[in-house]
C-alpha positions as CSV (number, residue, x, y, z in Angstrom):
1,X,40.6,-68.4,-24.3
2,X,43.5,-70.5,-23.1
3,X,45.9,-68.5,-24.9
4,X,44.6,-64.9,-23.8
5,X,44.7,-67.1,-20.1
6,X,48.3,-67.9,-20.8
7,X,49.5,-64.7,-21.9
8,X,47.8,-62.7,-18.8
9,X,49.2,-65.8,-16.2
10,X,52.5,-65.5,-17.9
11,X,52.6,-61.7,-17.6
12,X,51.6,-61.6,-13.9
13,X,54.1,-64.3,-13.1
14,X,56.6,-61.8,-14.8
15,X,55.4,-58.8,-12.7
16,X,55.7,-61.2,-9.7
17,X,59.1,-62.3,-10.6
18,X,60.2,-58.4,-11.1
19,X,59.1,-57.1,-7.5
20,X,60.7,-59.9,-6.1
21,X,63.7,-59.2,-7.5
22,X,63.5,-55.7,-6.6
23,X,62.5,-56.9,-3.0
24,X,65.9,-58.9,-2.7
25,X,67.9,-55.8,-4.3
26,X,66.0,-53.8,-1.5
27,X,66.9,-55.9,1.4
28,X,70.5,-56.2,-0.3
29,X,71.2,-52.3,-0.5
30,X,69.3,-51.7,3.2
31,X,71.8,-54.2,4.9
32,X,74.5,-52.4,4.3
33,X,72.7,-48.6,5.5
34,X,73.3,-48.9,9.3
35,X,70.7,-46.0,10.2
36,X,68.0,-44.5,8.2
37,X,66.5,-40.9,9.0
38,X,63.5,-39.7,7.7
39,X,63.3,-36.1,8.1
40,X,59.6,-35.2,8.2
41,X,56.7,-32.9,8.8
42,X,53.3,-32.3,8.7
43,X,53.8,-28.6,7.4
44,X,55.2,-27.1,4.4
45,X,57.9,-24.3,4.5
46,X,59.2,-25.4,7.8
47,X,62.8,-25.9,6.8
48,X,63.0,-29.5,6.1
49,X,65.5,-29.5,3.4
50,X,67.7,-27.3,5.1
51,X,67.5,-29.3,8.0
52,X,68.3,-32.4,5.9
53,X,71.0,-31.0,4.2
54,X,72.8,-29.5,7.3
55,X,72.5,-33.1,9.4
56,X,74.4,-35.1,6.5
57,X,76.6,-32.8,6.3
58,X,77.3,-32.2,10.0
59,X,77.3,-36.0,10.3
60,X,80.0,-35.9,7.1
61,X,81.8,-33.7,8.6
62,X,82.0,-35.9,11.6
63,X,83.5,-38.5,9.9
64,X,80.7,-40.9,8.9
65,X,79.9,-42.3,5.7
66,X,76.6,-40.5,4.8
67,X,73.7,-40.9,2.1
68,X,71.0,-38.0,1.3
69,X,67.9,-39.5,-0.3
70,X,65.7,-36.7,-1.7
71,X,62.3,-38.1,-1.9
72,X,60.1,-34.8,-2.0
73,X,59.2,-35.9,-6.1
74,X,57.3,-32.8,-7.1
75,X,59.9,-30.2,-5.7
76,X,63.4,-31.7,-4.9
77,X,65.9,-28.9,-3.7
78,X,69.1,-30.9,-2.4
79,X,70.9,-30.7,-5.7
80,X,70.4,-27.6,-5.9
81,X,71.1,-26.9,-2.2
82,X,74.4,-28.8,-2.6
83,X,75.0,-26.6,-6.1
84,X,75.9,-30.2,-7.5
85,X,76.1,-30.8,-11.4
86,X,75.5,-33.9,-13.9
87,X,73.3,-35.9,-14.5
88,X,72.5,-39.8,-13.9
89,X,75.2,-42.2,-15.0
90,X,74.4,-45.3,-16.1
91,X,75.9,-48.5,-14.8
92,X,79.3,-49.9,-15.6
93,X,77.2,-53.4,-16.7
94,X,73.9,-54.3,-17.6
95,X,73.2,-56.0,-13.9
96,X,75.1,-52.9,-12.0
97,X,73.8,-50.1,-9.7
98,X,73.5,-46.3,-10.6
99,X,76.1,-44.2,-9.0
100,X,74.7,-41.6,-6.8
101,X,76.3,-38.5,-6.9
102,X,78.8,-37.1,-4.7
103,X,79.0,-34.4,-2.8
104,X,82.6,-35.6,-1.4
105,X,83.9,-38.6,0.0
106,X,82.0,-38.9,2.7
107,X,78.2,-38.2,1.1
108,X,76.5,-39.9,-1.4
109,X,73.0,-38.1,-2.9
110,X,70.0,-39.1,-4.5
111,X,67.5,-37.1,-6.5
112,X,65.0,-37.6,-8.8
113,X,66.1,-33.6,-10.1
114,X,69.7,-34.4,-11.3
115,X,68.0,-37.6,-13.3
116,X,66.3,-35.2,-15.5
117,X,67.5,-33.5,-18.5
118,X,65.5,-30.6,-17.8
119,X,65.5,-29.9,-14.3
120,X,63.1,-27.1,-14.7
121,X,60.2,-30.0,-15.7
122,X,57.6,-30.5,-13.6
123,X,56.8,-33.9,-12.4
124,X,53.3,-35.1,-13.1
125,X,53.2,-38.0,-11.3
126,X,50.2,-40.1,-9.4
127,X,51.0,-42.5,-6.4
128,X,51.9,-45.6,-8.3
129,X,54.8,-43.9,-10.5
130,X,56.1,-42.1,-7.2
131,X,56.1,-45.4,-5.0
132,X,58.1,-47.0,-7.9
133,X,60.6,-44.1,-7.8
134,X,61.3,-44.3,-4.2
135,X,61.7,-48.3,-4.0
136,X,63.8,-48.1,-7.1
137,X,66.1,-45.3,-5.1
138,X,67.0,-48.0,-2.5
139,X,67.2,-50.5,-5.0
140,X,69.2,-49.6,-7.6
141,X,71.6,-46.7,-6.5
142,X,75.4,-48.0,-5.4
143,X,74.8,-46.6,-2.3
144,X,77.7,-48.8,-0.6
145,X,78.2,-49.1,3.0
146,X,77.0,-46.2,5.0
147,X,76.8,-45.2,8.7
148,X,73.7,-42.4,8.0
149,X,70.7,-42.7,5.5
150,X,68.9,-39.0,5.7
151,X,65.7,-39.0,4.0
152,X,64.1,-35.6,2.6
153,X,60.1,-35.9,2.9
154,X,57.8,-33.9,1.4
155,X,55.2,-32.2,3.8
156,X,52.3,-34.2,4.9
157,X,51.4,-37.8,5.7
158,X,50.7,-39.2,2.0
159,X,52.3,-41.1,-0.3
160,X,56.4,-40.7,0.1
161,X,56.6,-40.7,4.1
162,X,54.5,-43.6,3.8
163,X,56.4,-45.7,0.9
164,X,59.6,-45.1,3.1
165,X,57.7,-46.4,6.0
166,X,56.8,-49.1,3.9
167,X,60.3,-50.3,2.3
168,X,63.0,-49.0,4.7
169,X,62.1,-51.6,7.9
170,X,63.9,-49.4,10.6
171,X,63.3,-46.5,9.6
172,X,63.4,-43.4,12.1
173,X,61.6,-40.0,11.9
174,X,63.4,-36.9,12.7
175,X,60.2,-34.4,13.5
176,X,60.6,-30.8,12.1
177,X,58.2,-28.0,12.9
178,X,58.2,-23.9,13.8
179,X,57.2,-22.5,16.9
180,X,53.7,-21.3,15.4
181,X,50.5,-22.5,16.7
182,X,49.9,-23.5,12.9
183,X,52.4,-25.2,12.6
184,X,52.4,-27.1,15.9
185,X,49.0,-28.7,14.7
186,X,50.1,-30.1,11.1
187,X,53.3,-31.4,13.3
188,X,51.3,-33.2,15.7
189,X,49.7,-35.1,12.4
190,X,53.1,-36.4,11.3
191,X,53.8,-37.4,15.4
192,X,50.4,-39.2,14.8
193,X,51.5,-40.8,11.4
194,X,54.8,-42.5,13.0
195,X,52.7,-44.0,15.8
196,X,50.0,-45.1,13.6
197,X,53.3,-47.1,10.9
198,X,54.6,-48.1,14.1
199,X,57.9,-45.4,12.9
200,X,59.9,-44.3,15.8
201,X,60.8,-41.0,16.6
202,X,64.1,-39.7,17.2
203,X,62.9,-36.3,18.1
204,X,61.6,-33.0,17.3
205,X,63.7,-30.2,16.1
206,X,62.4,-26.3,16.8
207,X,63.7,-24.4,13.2
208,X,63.2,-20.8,12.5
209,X,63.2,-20.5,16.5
210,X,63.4,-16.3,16.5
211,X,66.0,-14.3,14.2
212,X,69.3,-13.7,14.2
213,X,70.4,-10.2,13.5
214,X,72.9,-9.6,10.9
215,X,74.0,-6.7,12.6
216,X,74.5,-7.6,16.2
217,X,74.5,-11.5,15.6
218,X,72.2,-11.4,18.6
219,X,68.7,-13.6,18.1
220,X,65.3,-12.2,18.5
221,X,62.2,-13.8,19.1
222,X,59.9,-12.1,16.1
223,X,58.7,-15.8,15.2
224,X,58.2,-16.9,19.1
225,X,59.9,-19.3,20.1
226,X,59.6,-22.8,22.2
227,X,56.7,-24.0,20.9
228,X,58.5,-27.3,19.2
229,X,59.7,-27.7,22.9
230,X,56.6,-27.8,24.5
231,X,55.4,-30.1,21.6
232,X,57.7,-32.7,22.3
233,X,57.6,-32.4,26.2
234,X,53.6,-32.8,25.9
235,X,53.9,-35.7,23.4
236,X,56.5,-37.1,25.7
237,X,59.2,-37.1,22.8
238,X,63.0,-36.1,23.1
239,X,63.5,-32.4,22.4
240,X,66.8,-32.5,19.8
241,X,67.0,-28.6,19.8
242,X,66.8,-25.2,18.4
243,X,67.6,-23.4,15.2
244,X,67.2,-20.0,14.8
245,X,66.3,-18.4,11.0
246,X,69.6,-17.3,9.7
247,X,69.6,-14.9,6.7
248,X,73.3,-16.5,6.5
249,X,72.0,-19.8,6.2
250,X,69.7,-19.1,3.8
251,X,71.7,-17.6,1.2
252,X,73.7,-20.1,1.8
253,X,71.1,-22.5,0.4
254,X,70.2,-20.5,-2.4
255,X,74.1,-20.4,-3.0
256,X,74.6,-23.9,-3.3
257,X,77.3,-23.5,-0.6
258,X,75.3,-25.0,2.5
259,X,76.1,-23.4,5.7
260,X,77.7,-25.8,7.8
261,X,80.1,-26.5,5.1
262,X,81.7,-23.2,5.3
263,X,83.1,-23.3,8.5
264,X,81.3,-20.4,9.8
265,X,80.3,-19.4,13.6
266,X,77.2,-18.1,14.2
267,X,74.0,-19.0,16.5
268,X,72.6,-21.0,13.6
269,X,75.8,-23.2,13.5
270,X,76.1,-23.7,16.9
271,X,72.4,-24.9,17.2
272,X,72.8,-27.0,14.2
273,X,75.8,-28.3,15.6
274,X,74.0,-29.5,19.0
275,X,70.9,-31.0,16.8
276,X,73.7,-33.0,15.2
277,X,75.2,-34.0,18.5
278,X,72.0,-35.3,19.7
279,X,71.3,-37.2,16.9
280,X,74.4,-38.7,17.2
281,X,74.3,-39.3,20.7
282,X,70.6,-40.8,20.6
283,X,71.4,-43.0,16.9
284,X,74.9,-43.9,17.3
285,X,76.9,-45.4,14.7
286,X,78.2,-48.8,15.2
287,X,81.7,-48.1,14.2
288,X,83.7,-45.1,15.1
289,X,84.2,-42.6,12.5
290,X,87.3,-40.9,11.3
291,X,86.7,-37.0,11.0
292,X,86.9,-35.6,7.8
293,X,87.8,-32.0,6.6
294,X,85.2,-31.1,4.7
295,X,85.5,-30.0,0.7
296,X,82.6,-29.9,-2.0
297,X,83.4,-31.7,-4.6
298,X,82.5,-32.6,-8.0
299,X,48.9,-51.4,-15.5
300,X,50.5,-52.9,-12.3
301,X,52.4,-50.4,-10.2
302,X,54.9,-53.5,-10.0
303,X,55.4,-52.2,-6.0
304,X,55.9,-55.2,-4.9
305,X,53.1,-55.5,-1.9
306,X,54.0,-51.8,-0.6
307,X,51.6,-49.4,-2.6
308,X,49.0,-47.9,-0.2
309,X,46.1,-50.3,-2.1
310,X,47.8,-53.5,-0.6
311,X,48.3,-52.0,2.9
């Protein structure tokens, strides 16, 4: 009895020991992350990755040192977005951080997809494995010093909006939603999330706000359009802007070559563009940056107090 006593006391101290040390590696790698973005919404297929993508690499492009944490586990798409290749490296000493990859000098990513050897696996995955995940993407990726940390969330309100919530103190959400009815009502869930984690909200962002024509380059309203305005004006949230569904932009994505890194002009450009400029504008940097010219390159749950069951 005293040895099976010993033996279960001596394994929970070691659990104990192992989340606190994660916990410090956490605070470590956050103190360095000046602003952290979590781009979020309550409906699925409303252009969040897109959105994510384009704001670190508008903020990039402005100069600041940017990080692009991919936390949608079951179906990450900023590799691939980004058309980057390789896979996780491990670090230079036994006590060092993974490298992220890069994107160029001035972004950093993080994926679960490029630490798989298959990247065509699905990931099978229950709450506890997925909380673990995301604290150990804080924790152990060389992230380094950065101005912007933009997070990619999966639709809904469950378990990775809430672990950031729960290990990034700071955190900010970046609301994304479509004009439709439809979609209005799922968005007004994830306005409903960040009051109820006490997250603030930078603002709401309009995407696939009418169509723009390839022909005429002139936008038409076949989606409606406004309804992400009116949201944020009855919710009494800032409006950051519209983005208009771009058949440019999108084959962009599917490309690998996002949009705003190919120096294009369109309608879709220049409303990503402002979004930028207002989130800029409304989560300043504390430094000033130094623009850059843009060019792609190369059975505990041991969460350490922030699984859903403790909250």
């Amino acid at each position: 009895m005293a040895e099976s006593c010993g033996s279960s006391c001596g394994s929970n101290e070691a659990q104990q020991a192992a989340a606190a040390q994660q916990e410090n590696a956490i605070t470590r790698s956050l103190g360095k992350i000046k602003n952290k973005i979590l781009v979020m919404s309550g409906k699925g297929g409303v252009g969040k990755s897109t959105v994510s993508v384009n704001l670190a690499l508008g903020l990039a492009q402005q100069g600041y040192q940017v990080g692009l944490m991919d936390v949608d586990i079951h179906g990450p798409d900023v590799v691939r977005m980004l058309d980057l290749k390789g896979n996780v490296e491990p670090p230079e000493s036994p006590d060092g951080l993974v490298p992220p990859l890069k994107y160029n000098d001035n972004l950093k990513v993080v994926s679960l997809e490029y630490m798989m050897r298959d990247r065509d696996e699905a990931i099978i995955w229950r709450g506890p494995l997925k909380i673990q995940a995301i604290r150990q993407f804080v924790a152990d990726m060389d992230w380094g010093d950065l101005d912007y940390l933009i997070i990619d969330a999966p639709p809904g309100t469950g378990d990775e909006p809430l672990s950031v919530a729960q290990t990034i103190p700071n955190v900010k959400a970046i609301v994304v939603t479509t004009p439709q009815k439809v979609a209005l009502a799922d968005v007004r869930k994830s306005i409903n999330f960040c009051k109820t984690v006490k997250m603030d909200i930078i603002g709401v962002i309009e995407n696939m706000s009418g169509f723009v024509c390839p022909h005429c380059n002139e936008t038409v309203d076949i989606f409606k359009s406004g309804g992400g305005e009116k949201l944020a004006r009855e919710m009494e949230l800032p409006f950051l802007g519209k983005i208009p569904m771009d058949p440019k932009v999108v084959l962009a994505g599917d490309d690998g070559t996002p949009y705003l890194s190919s120096g294009a002009d369109s309608p879709a450009a220049r409303a990503f563009g402002e979004v930028i400029t207002a989130v800029e504008t409304r989560v300043p940097p504390v430094a000033q940056a130094v623009p850059l010219q843009m060019a792609a390159s190369d059975s505990g749950c041991g969460c350490g107090g922030s699984c859903p069951s403790h909250s």
